[in-house]
C-alpha positions as a Markdown table, in Angstrom:
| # | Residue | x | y | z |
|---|---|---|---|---|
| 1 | Unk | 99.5 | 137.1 | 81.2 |
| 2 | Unk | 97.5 | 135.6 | 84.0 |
| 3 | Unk | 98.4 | 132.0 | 82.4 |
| 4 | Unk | 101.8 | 132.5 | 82.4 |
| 5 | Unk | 102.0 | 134.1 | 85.5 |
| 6 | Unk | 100.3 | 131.3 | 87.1 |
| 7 | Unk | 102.2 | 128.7 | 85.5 |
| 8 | Unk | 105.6 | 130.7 | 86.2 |
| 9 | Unk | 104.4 | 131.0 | 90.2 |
| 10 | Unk | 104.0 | 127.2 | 90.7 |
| 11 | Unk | 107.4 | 126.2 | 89.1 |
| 12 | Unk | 108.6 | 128.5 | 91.6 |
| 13 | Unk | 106.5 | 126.9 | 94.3 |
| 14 | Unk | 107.6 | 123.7 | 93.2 |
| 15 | Unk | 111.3 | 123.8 | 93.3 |
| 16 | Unk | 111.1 | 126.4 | 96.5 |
| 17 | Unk | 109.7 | 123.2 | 98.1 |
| 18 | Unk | 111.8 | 120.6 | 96.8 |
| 19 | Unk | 114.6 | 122.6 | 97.7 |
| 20 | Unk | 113.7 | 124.0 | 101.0 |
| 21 | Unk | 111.0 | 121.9 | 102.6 |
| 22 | Unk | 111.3 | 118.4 | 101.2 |
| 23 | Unk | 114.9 | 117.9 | 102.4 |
| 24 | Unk | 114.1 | 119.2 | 105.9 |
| 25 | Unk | 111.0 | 116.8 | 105.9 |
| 26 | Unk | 113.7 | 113.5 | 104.8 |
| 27 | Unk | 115.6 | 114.2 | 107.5 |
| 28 | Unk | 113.0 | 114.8 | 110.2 |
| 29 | Unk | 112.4 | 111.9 | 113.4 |
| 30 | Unk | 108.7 | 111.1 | 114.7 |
| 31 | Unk | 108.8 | 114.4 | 116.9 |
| 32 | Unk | 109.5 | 117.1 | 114.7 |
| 33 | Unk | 107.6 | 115.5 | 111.8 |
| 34 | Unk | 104.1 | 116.7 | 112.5 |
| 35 | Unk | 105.6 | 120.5 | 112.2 |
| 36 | Unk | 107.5 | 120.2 | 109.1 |
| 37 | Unk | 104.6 | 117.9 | 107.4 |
| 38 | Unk | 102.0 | 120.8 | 108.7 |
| 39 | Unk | 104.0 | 123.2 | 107.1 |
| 40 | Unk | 104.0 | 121.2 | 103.5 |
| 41 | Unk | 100.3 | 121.0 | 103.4 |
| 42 | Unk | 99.2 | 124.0 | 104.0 |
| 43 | Unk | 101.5 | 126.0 | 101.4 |
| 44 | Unk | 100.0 | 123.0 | 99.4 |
| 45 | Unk | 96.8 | 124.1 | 100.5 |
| 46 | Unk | 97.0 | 127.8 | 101.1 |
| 47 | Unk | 99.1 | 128.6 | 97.9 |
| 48 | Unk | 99.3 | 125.7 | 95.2 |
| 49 | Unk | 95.9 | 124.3 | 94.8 |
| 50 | Unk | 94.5 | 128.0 | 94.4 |
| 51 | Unk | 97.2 | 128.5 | 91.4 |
| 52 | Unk | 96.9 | 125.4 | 90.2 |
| 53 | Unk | 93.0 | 126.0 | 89.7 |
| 54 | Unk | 93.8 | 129.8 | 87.8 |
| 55 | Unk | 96.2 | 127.8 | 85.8 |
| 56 | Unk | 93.9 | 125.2 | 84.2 |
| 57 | Unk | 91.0 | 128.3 | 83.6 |
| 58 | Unk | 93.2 | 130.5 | 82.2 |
| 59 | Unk | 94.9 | 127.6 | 80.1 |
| 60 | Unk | 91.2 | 126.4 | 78.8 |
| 61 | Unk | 90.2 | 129.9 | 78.5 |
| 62 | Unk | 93.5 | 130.8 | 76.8 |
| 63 | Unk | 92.9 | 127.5 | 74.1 |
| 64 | Unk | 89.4 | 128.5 | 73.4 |
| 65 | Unk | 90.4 | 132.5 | 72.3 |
| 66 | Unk | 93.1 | 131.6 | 70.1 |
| 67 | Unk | 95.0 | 134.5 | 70.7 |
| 68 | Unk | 96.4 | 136.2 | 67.4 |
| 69 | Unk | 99.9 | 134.9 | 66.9 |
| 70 | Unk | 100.2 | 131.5 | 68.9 |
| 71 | Unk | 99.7 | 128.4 | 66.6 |
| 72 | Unk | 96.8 | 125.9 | 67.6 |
| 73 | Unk | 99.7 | 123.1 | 68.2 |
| 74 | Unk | 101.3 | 125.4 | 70.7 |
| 75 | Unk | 97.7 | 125.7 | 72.1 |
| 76 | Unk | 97.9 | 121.4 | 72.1 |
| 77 | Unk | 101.2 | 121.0 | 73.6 |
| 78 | Unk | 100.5 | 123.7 | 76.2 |
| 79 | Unk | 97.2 | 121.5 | 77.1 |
| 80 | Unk | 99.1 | 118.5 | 77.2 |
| 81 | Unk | 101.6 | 119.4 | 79.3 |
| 82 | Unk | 99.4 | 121.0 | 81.9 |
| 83 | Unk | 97.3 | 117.5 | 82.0 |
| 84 | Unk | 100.5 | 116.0 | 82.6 |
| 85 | Unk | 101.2 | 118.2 | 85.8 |
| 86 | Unk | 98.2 | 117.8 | 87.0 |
| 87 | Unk | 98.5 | 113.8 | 86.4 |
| 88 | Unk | 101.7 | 113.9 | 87.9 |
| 89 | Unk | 100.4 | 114.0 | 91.6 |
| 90 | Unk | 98.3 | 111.0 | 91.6 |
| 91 | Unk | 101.4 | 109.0 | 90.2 |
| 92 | Unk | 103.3 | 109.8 | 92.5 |
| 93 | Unk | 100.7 | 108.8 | 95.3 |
| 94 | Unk | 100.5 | 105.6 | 93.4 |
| 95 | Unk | 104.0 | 104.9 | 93.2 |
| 96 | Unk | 104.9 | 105.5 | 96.9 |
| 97 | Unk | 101.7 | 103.8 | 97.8 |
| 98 | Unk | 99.7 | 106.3 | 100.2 |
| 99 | Unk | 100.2 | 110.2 | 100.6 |
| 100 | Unk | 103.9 | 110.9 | 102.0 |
| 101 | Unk | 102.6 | 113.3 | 104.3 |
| 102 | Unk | 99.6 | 111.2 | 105.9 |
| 103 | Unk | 102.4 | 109.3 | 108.7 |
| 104 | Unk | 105.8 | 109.2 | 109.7 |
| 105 | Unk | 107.6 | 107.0 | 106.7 |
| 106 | Unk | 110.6 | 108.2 | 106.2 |
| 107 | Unk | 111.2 | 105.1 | 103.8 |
| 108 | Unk | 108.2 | 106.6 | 101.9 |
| 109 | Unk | 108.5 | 110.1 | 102.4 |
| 110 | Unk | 112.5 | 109.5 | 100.4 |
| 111 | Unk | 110.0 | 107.9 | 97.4 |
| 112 | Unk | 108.1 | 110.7 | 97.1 |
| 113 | Unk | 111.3 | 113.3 | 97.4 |
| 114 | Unk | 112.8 | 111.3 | 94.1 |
| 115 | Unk | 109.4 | 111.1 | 92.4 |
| 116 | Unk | 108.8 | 114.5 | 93.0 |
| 117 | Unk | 110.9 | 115.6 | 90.9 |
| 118 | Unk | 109.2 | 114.8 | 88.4 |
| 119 | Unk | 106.6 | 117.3 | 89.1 |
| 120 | Unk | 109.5 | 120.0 | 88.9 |
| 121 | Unk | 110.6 | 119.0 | 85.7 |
| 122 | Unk | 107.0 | 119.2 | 84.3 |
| 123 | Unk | 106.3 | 122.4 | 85.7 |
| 124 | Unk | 109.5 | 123.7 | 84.9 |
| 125 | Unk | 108.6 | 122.1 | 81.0 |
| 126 | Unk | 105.6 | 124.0 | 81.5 |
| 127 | Unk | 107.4 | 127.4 | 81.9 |
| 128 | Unk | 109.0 | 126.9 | 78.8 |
| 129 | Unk | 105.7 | 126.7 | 76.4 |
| 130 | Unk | 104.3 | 129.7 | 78.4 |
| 131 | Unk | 107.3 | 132.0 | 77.8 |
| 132 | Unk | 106.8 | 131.2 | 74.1 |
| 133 | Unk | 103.4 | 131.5 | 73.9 |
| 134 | Unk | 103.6 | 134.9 | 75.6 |
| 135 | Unk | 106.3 | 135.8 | 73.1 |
| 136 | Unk | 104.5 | 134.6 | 69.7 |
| 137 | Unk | 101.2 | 136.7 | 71.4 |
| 138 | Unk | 103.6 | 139.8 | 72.4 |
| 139 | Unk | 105.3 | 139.9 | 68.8 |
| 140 | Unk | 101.8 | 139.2 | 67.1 |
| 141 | Unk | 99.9 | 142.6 | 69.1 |
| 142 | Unk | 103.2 | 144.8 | 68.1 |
| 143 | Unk | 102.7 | 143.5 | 64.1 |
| 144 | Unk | 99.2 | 144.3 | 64.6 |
């Protein structure tokens, strides 16, 4: 549960942002960037990173107890998609060439809006192999 919950919290995070504070941050000029960038890194800071780190426990933790009723390949896929989320970030710091929130580049800044979708479509992957993992381990503890 806390896994999922976790994993189900950041995909919400993620696409709250891309579709609240990442077009409002495109738009911005070089005075009202500061507050709109501010306010990006520290739900970053404040919310994500703490989730993100009860996310990869729980997801180790959950792959080393084998729960009764969720296959070791779902266990696999679940740890490969969560290395790919958290991959995901430095790509996109690579691709746009320096952290879209570190000065005013609004060139930039519209690189990392596309790229980051990227990161929503992993996360929202990752919501996927949760909510079956959660049902396979649900269905296997009524059974049993």
């Amino acid at each position: 549960m806390i896994h999922a919950s976790a994993t189900l919290f950041l995909a919400g995070v993620m696409w709250t942002a891309q579709l609240t504070i990442v077009p409002v941050i495109a738009r911005d000029t070089p005075d009202t960037w500061p507050h709109h960038a501010g306010i990006y890194r520290r739900v970053f800071r404040l919310v994500f990173w703490p989730v993100v780190i009860i996310e990869g426990g729980s997801g180790l933790l959950l792959a080393l107890q084998h729960p009764a009723g969720i296959p070791t390949w779902l266990h696999g896929l679940n740890l490969l998609v969560l290395a790919c989320a958290w991959s995901t970030m430095p790509l996109v710091l690579l691709l746009v060439r320096h952290h879209p929130l570190s000065r005013f580049d609004p060139a930039g800044f519209h690189r990392f809006a596309r790229l980051n979708w990227i990161r929503v479509a992993v996360w929202t992957a990752r919501c996927g192999v949760v909510l079956a993992m959660l049902r396979l381990a649900h269905a296997a503890a009524r059974l049993g």
